[in-house]
C-alpha positions in Angstrom: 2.2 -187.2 -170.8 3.6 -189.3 -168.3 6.7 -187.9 -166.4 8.6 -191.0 -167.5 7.9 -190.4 -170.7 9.5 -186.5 -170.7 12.6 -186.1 -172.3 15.1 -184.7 -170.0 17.7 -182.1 -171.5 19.8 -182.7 -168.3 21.1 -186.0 -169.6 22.3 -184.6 -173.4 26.4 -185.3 -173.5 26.7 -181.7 -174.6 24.3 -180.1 -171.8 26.9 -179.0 -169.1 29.2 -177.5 -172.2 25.9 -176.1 -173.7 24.6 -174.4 -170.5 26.7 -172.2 -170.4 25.6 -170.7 -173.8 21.5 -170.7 -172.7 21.2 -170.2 -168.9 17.7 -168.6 -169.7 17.0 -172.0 -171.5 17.8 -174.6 -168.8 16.1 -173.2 -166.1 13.0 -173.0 -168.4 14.4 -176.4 -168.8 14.0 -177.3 -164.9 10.4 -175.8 -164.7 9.1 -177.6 -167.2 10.6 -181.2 -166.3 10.1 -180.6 -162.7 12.8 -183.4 -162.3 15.8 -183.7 -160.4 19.5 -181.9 -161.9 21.6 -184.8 -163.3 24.5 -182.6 -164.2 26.5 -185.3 -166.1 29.9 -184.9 -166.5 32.1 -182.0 -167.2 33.5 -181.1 -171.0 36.5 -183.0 -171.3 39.5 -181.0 -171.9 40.9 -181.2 -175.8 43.9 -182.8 -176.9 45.7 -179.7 -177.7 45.6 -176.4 -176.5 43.3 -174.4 -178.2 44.0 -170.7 -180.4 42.2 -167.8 -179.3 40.4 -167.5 -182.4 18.3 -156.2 -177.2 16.6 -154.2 -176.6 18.0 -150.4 -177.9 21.4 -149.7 -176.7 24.9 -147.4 -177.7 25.7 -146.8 -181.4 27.3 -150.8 -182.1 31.4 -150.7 -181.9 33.9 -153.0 -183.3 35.6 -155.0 -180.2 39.5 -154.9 -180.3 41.4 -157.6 -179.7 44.6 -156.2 -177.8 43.2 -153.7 -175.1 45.7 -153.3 -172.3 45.2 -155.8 -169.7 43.7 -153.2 -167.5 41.6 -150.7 -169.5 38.0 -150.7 -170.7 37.3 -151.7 -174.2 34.9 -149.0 -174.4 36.7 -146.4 -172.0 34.5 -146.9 -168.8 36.8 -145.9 -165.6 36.1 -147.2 -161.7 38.9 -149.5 -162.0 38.5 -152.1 -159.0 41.0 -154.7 -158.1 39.6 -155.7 -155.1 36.4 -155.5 -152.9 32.7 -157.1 -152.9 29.4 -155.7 -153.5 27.1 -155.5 -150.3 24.6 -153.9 -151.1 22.2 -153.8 -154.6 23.8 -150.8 -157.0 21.2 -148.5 -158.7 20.2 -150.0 -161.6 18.3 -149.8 -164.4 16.1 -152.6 -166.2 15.9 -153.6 -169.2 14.4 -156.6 -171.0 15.6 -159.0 -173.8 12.4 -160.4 -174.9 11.3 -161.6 -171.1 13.9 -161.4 -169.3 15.7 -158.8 -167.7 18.8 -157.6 -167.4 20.7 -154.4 -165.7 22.3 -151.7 -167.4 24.4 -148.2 -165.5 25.9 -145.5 -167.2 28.5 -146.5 -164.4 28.6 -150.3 -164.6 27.4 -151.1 -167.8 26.8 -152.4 -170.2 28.2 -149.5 -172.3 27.8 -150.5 -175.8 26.3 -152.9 -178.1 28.4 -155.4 -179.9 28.2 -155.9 -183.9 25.7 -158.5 -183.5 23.8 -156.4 -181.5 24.6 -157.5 -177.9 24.8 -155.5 -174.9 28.6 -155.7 -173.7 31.5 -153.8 -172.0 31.9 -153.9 -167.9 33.5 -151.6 -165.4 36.6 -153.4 -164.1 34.8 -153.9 -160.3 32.8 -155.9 -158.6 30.0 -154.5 -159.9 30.9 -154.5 -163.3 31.0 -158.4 -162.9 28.0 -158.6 -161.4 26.1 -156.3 -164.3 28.3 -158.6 -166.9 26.8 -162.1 -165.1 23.0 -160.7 -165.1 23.5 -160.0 -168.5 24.8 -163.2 -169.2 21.3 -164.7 -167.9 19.2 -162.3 -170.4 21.0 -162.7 -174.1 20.0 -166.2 -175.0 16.7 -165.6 -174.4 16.7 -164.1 -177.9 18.5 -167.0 -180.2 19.3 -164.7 -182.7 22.0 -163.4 -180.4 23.5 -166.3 -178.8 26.1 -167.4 -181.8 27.7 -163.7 -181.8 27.5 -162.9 -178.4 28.8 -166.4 -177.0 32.1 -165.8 -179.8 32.3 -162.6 -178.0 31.7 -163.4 -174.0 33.5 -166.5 -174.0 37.4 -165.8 -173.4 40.3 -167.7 -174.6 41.6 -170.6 -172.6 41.7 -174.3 -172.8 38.0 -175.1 -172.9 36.8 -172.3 -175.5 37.1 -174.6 -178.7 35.3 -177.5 -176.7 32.6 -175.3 -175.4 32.1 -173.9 -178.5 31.4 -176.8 -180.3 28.4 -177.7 -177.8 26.7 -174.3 -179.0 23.5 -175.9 -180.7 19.8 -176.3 -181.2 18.8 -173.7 -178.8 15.2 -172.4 -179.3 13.2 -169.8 -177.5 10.1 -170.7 -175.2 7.3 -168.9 -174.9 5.0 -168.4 -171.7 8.0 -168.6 -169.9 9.3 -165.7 -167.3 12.8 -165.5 -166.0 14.1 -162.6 -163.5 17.0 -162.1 -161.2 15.6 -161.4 -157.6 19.2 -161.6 -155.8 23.1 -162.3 -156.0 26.0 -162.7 -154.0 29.5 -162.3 -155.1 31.8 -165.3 -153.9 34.5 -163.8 -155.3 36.9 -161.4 -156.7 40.5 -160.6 -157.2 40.4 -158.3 -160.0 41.5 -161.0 -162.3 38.3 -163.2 -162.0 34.6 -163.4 -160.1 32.4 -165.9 -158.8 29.3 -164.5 -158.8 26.2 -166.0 -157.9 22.9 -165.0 -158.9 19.7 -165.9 -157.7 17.1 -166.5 -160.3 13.2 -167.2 -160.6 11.0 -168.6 -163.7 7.6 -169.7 -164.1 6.3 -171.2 -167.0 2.1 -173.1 -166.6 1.6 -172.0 -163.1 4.8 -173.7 -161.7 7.9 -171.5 -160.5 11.2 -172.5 -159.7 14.1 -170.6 -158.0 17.8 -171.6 -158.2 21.0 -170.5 -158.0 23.0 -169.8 -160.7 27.2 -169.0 -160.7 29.4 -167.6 -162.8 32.6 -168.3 -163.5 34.6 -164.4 -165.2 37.3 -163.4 -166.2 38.8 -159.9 -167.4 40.0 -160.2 -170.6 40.3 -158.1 -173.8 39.0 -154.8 -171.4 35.8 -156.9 -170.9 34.7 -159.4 -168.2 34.3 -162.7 -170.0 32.8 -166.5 -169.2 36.0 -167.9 -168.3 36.9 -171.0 -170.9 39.7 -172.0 -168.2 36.9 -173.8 -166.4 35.8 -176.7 -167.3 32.0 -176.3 -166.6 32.0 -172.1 -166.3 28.2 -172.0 -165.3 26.7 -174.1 -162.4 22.9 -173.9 -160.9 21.1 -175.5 -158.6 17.7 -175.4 -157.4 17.1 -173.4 -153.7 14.2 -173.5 -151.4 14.3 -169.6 -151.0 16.6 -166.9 -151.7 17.9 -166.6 -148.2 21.8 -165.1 -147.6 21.3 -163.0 -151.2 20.9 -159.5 -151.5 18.1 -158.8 -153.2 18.1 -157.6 -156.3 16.1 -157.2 -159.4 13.5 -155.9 -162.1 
Protein backbone atom coordinates (compact mmCIF):
# COMPACT_ATOMS: atom_id res chain seq x y z
CA UNK A 1 0.00 0.00 0.00
CA UNK A 2 1.07 3.35 -0.85
CA UNK A 3 2.13 5.57 2.15
CA UNK A 4 -0.51 8.10 1.11
CA UNK A 5 -2.91 5.78 1.17
CA UNK A 6 -2.17 4.74 5.21
CA UNK A 7 -4.54 5.88 7.53
CA UNK A 8 -2.85 7.93 10.11
CA UNK A 9 -4.16 7.50 13.88
CA UNK A 10 -2.30 10.76 14.64
CA UNK A 11 -4.95 12.95 12.95
CA UNK A 12 -8.25 11.15 15.00
CA UNK A 13 -10.03 14.34 17.05
CA UNK A 14 -9.86 12.07 20.12
CA UNK A 15 -6.07 10.86 19.67
CA UNK A 16 -4.24 13.26 22.11
CA UNK A 17 -7.24 12.56 24.74
CA UNK A 18 -7.00 8.82 23.78
CA UNK A 19 -3.15 8.48 24.11
CA UNK A 20 -3.09 8.75 27.25
CA UNK A 21 -5.18 5.55 27.78
CA UNK A 22 -2.84 3.29 25.08
CA UNK A 23 0.79 4.62 25.11
CA UNK A 24 1.74 0.95 24.14
CA UNK A 25 -0.67 1.52 21.15
CA UNK A 26 0.64 4.73 19.57
CA UNK A 27 3.99 4.06 19.44
CA UNK A 28 3.16 0.74 17.71
CA UNK A 29 1.19 3.38 16.04
CA UNK A 30 4.38 5.48 14.92
CA UNK A 31 6.36 2.22 13.77
CA UNK A 32 4.03 1.15 11.65
CA UNK A 33 3.07 4.59 9.77
CA UNK A 34 6.66 5.66 9.76
CA UNK A 35 5.15 9.21 9.36
CA UNK A 36 5.71 12.38 11.01
CA UNK A 37 3.69 13.17 14.78
CA UNK A 38 0.81 15.63 13.97
CA UNK A 39 -0.28 15.90 17.54
CA UNK A 40 -3.52 17.87 16.88
CA UNK A 41 -4.95 19.81 19.37
CA UNK A 42 -5.34 19.39 23.01
CA UNK A 43 -8.83 18.08 24.79
CA UNK A 44 -10.76 21.05 25.23
CA UNK A 45 -11.68 21.71 28.75
CA UNK A 46 -15.60 20.92 29.63
CA UNK A 47 -18.15 23.42 30.33
CA UNK A 48 -18.40 22.49 33.90
CA UNK A 49 -16.25 21.17 36.36
CA UNK A 50 -16.39 17.71 36.41
CA UNK A 51 -17.28 15.14 39.82
CA UNK A 52 -14.77 12.75 40.81
CA UNK A 53 -16.73 9.88 40.03
CA UNK A 54 -0.93 -9.03 34.29
CA UNK A 55 0.86 -11.03 34.78
CA UNK A 56 0.45 -12.80 38.60
CA UNK A 57 0.55 -10.32 41.25
CA UNK A 58 -0.72 -9.66 45.30
CA UNK A 59 -4.10 -11.16 46.36
CA UNK A 60 -6.59 -8.14 44.41
CA UNK A 61 -7.78 -5.36 47.07
CA UNK A 62 -10.58 -3.01 46.96
CA UNK A 63 -9.11 0.73 46.38
CA UNK A 64 -10.51 3.30 49.04
CA UNK A 65 -11.51 6.37 48.11
CA UNK A 66 -10.44 8.71 51.15
CA UNK A 67 -6.82 7.63 52.11
CA UNK A 68 -5.05 10.51 53.93
CA UNK A 69 -3.41 12.70 51.64
CA UNK A 70 -0.08 11.31 52.50
CA UNK A 71 -0.29 7.58 53.16
CA UNK A 72 -0.17 4.46 50.93
CA UNK A 73 -3.31 2.92 49.78
CA UNK A 74 -1.73 -0.36 50.38
CA UNK A 75 0.59 0.64 53.46
CA UNK A 76 3.97 0.92 51.52
CA UNK A 77 6.28 3.43 53.66
CA UNK A 78 9.59 5.56 52.05
CA UNK A 79 7.57 8.53 52.06
CA UNK A 80 9.53 11.15 49.78
CA UNK A 81 8.56 14.70 49.36
CA UNK A 82 11.38 15.72 47.62
CA UNK A 83 14.49 14.43 45.57
CA UNK A 84 15.23 12.78 41.99
CA UNK A 85 16.27 9.45 40.90
CA UNK A 86 19.94 9.32 39.50
CA UNK A 87 20.65 6.31 39.17
CA UNK A 88 18.44 3.00 37.88
CA UNK A 89 16.78 1.27 41.21
CA UNK A 90 16.90 -2.59 41.40
CA UNK A 91 14.15 -3.85 39.69
CA UNK A 92 12.39 -6.57 38.69
CA UNK A 93 10.68 -7.30 35.24
CA UNK A 94 7.72 -8.37 34.44
CA UNK A 95 5.71 -8.57 31.28
CA UNK A 96 2.07 -7.75 30.31
CA UNK A 97 1.75 -9.67 27.23
CA UNK A 98 5.05 -8.00 25.47
CA UNK A 99 5.82 -5.42 27.20
CA UNK A 100 7.49 -4.90 30.26
CA UNK A 101 7.02 -3.35 33.17
CA UNK A 102 8.89 -2.95 36.81
CA UNK A 103 7.82 -4.19 39.96
CA UNK A 104 9.87 -3.78 43.96
CA UNK A 105 8.74 -5.02 47.05
CA UNK A 106 9.98 -1.36 47.81
CA UNK A 107 8.58 0.75 44.94
CA UNK A 108 5.92 -1.18 43.76
CA UNK A 109 3.56 -2.07 42.41
CA UNK A 110 2.21 -3.61 45.62
CA UNK A 111 -1.09 -5.02 44.71
CA UNK A 112 -3.42 -5.81 42.00
CA UNK A 113 -6.53 -3.89 41.48
CA UNK A 114 -10.19 -5.56 41.13
CA UNK A 115 -9.75 -5.71 37.54
CA UNK A 116 -6.70 -7.22 37.79
CA UNK A 117 -4.15 -4.35 37.36
CA UNK A 118 -0.91 -3.85 38.93
CA UNK A 119 -1.25 -0.65 41.17
CA UNK A 120 -0.11 1.16 44.41
CA UNK A 121 3.38 3.41 44.44
CA UNK A 122 5.76 4.38 47.15
CA UNK A 123 5.29 8.11 47.72
CA UNK A 124 9.00 9.00 46.06
CA UNK A 125 10.60 9.52 43.19
CA UNK A 126 10.83 6.14 42.49
CA UNK A 127 7.55 5.26 43.21
CA UNK A 128 6.57 7.66 40.24
CA UNK A 129 8.87 6.42 38.09
CA UNK A 130 7.75 2.42 38.78
CA UNK A 131 3.89 4.03 38.52
CA UNK A 132 4.90 5.77 34.82
CA UNK A 133 6.63 2.36 33.38
CA UNK A 134 3.72 0.69 34.39
CA UNK A 135 1.55 3.02 32.86
CA UNK A 136 3.48 2.08 29.36
CA UNK A 137 2.73 -1.85 29.93
CA UNK A 138 -1.26 -2.12 30.98
CA UNK A 139 -2.88 -1.35 27.66
CA UNK A 140 -1.06 -3.63 26.01
CA UNK A 141 -3.61 -6.17 27.27
CA UNK A 142 -7.14 -4.38 26.29
CA UNK A 143 -8.93 -6.26 28.67
CA UNK A 144 -7.39 -4.10 31.27
CA UNK A 145 -7.41 -0.68 29.95
CA UNK A 146 -11.33 0.33 30.88
CA UNK A 147 -10.66 -0.56 34.75
CA UNK A 148 -7.30 0.41 35.15
CA UNK A 149 -7.69 3.87 33.23
CA UNK A 150 -11.07 4.50 35.84
CA UNK A 151 -8.52 3.66 38.43
CA UNK A 152 -5.07 5.62 37.23
CA UNK A 153 -6.67 8.59 36.10
CA UNK A 154 -7.25 11.21 39.09
CA UNK A 155 -9.96 13.59 39.48
CA UNK A 156 -9.57 17.09 38.02
CA UNK A 157 -11.02 19.03 35.28
CA UNK A 158 -10.10 16.95 32.26
CA UNK A 159 -11.09 13.35 33.76
CA UNK A 160 -14.74 13.31 32.29
CA UNK A 161 -13.26 14.63 28.83
CA UNK A 162 -10.52 12.18 28.82
CA UNK A 163 -12.61 9.52 29.66
CA UNK A 164 -14.91 9.80 27.04
CA UNK A 165 -11.98 9.50 24.34
CA UNK A 166 -11.37 5.91 25.90
CA UNK A 167 -12.22 3.76 22.61
CA UNK A 168 -11.55 1.24 19.97
CA UNK A 169 -8.27 0.17 21.25
CA UNK A 170 -7.05 -3.20 19.96
CA UNK A 171 -3.96 -5.14 20.61
CA UNK A 172 -1.19 -5.71 17.88
CA UNK A 173 0.63 -8.53 17.41
CA UNK A 174 4.43 -8.80 16.22
CA UNK A 175 4.92 -5.80 17.95
CA UNK A 176 7.74 -5.33 20.88
CA UNK A 177 7.73 -2.36 23.23
CA UNK A 178 10.44 -2.00 26.23
CA UNK A 179 11.64 0.84 28.34
CA UNK A 180 15.47 1.22 27.91
CA UNK A 181 15.84 4.67 29.96
CA UNK A 182 14.05 7.58 31.90
CA UNK A 183 14.73 10.74 33.42
CA UNK A 184 12.74 12.41 36.04
CA UNK A 185 11.98 16.23 35.11
CA UNK A 186 10.30 16.57 38.06
CA UNK A 187 9.01 16.26 41.54
CA UNK A 188 7.63 18.06 44.44
CA UNK A 189 5.97 15.37 46.29
CA UNK A 190 2.66 16.50 45.00
CA UNK A 191 3.31 15.74 41.24
CA UNK A 192 6.16 14.16 38.58
CA UNK A 193 7.24 14.63 35.22
CA UNK A 194 8.74 11.76 34.34
CA UNK A 195 10.14 10.83 31.18
CA UNK A 196 10.75 7.61 29.79
CA UNK A 197 12.62 6.45 27.08
CA UNK A 198 11.01 3.78 25.07
CA UNK A 199 11.85 1.38 22.06
CA UNK A 200 9.37 -0.82 19.68
CA UNK A 201 9.85 -2.77 16.60
CA UNK A 202 7.23 -4.15 14.70
CA UNK A 203 8.38 -5.82 10.59
CA UNK A 204 12.04 -5.18 10.98
CA UNK A 205 11.56 -1.30 11.70
CA UNK A 206 12.28 0.12 15.32
CA UNK A 207 11.57 3.39 16.65
CA UNK A 208 12.72 5.09 19.87
CA UNK A 209 10.86 8.07 21.49
CA UNK A 210 10.39 9.77 24.37
CA UNK A 211 7.49 9.50 26.32
CA UNK A 212 6.35 11.88 29.58
CA UNK A 213 4.20 11.65 32.18
CA UNK A 214 2.25 13.94 33.74
CA UNK A 215 1.36 12.40 38.05
CA UNK A 216 -0.12 13.20 40.59
CA UNK A 217 -0.55 11.74 44.25
CA UNK A 218 -3.83 11.21 44.96
CA UNK A 219 -6.05 8.69 46.82
CA UNK A 220 -2.48 7.11 48.46
CA UNK A 221 -1.63 6.37 44.77
CA UNK A 222 0.33 8.20 42.06
CA UNK A 223 -2.21 8.93 39.33
CA UNK A 224 -2.19 10.38 35.47
CA UNK A 225 -2.98 13.75 36.36
CA UNK A 226 -6.58 14.84 34.68
CA UNK A 227 -5.56 18.65 35.59
CA UNK A 228 -3.58 18.57 32.38
CA UNK A 229 -4.92 18.92 29.46
CA UNK A 230 -2.92 16.44 27.30
CA UNK A 231 -1.22 14.33 30.51
CA UNK A 232 0.92 12.09 28.12
CA UNK A 233 3.37 13.65 25.43
CA UNK A 234 6.06 11.61 23.09
CA UNK A 235 8.10 12.32 20.66
CA UNK A 236 10.38 10.48 18.54
CA UNK A 237 14.47 10.76 19.51
CA UNK A 238 17.55 9.87 17.50
CA UNK A 239 19.12 7.94 20.56
CA UNK A 240 18.64 7.70 24.10
CA UNK A 241 21.34 10.13 25.04
CA UNK A 242 20.99 12.21 28.62
CA UNK A 243 18.66 9.02 30.07
CA UNK A 244 19.70 6.66 32.49
CA UNK A 245 19.34 3.59 31.33
CA UNK A 246 17.10 1.44 32.31
CA UNK A 247 15.17 -1.59 31.51
CA UNK A 248 14.15 -5.42 30.89
Amino acid sequence: MAEDDTPNPFTRPGFIAGAVVVAALIVTAIILTVLNLNRGSEVTPPTSTPTSTASSGPTPSAEPSGTAEGASVCGLDGEKLSGNVTTAPATEWAFIRTVGYPTSPEFGPADTGAGGYPMCFQHSPEGALFAAATALAVPADTALVEPWIAYALSDGTYRDALLSEVSDTSESSGTRLQTVGFRMLAYDGQTARVDLAVRGSSQGTTVTASTVYELIWQDGDWKINANVANPFDFATIPDTSGYISWGP
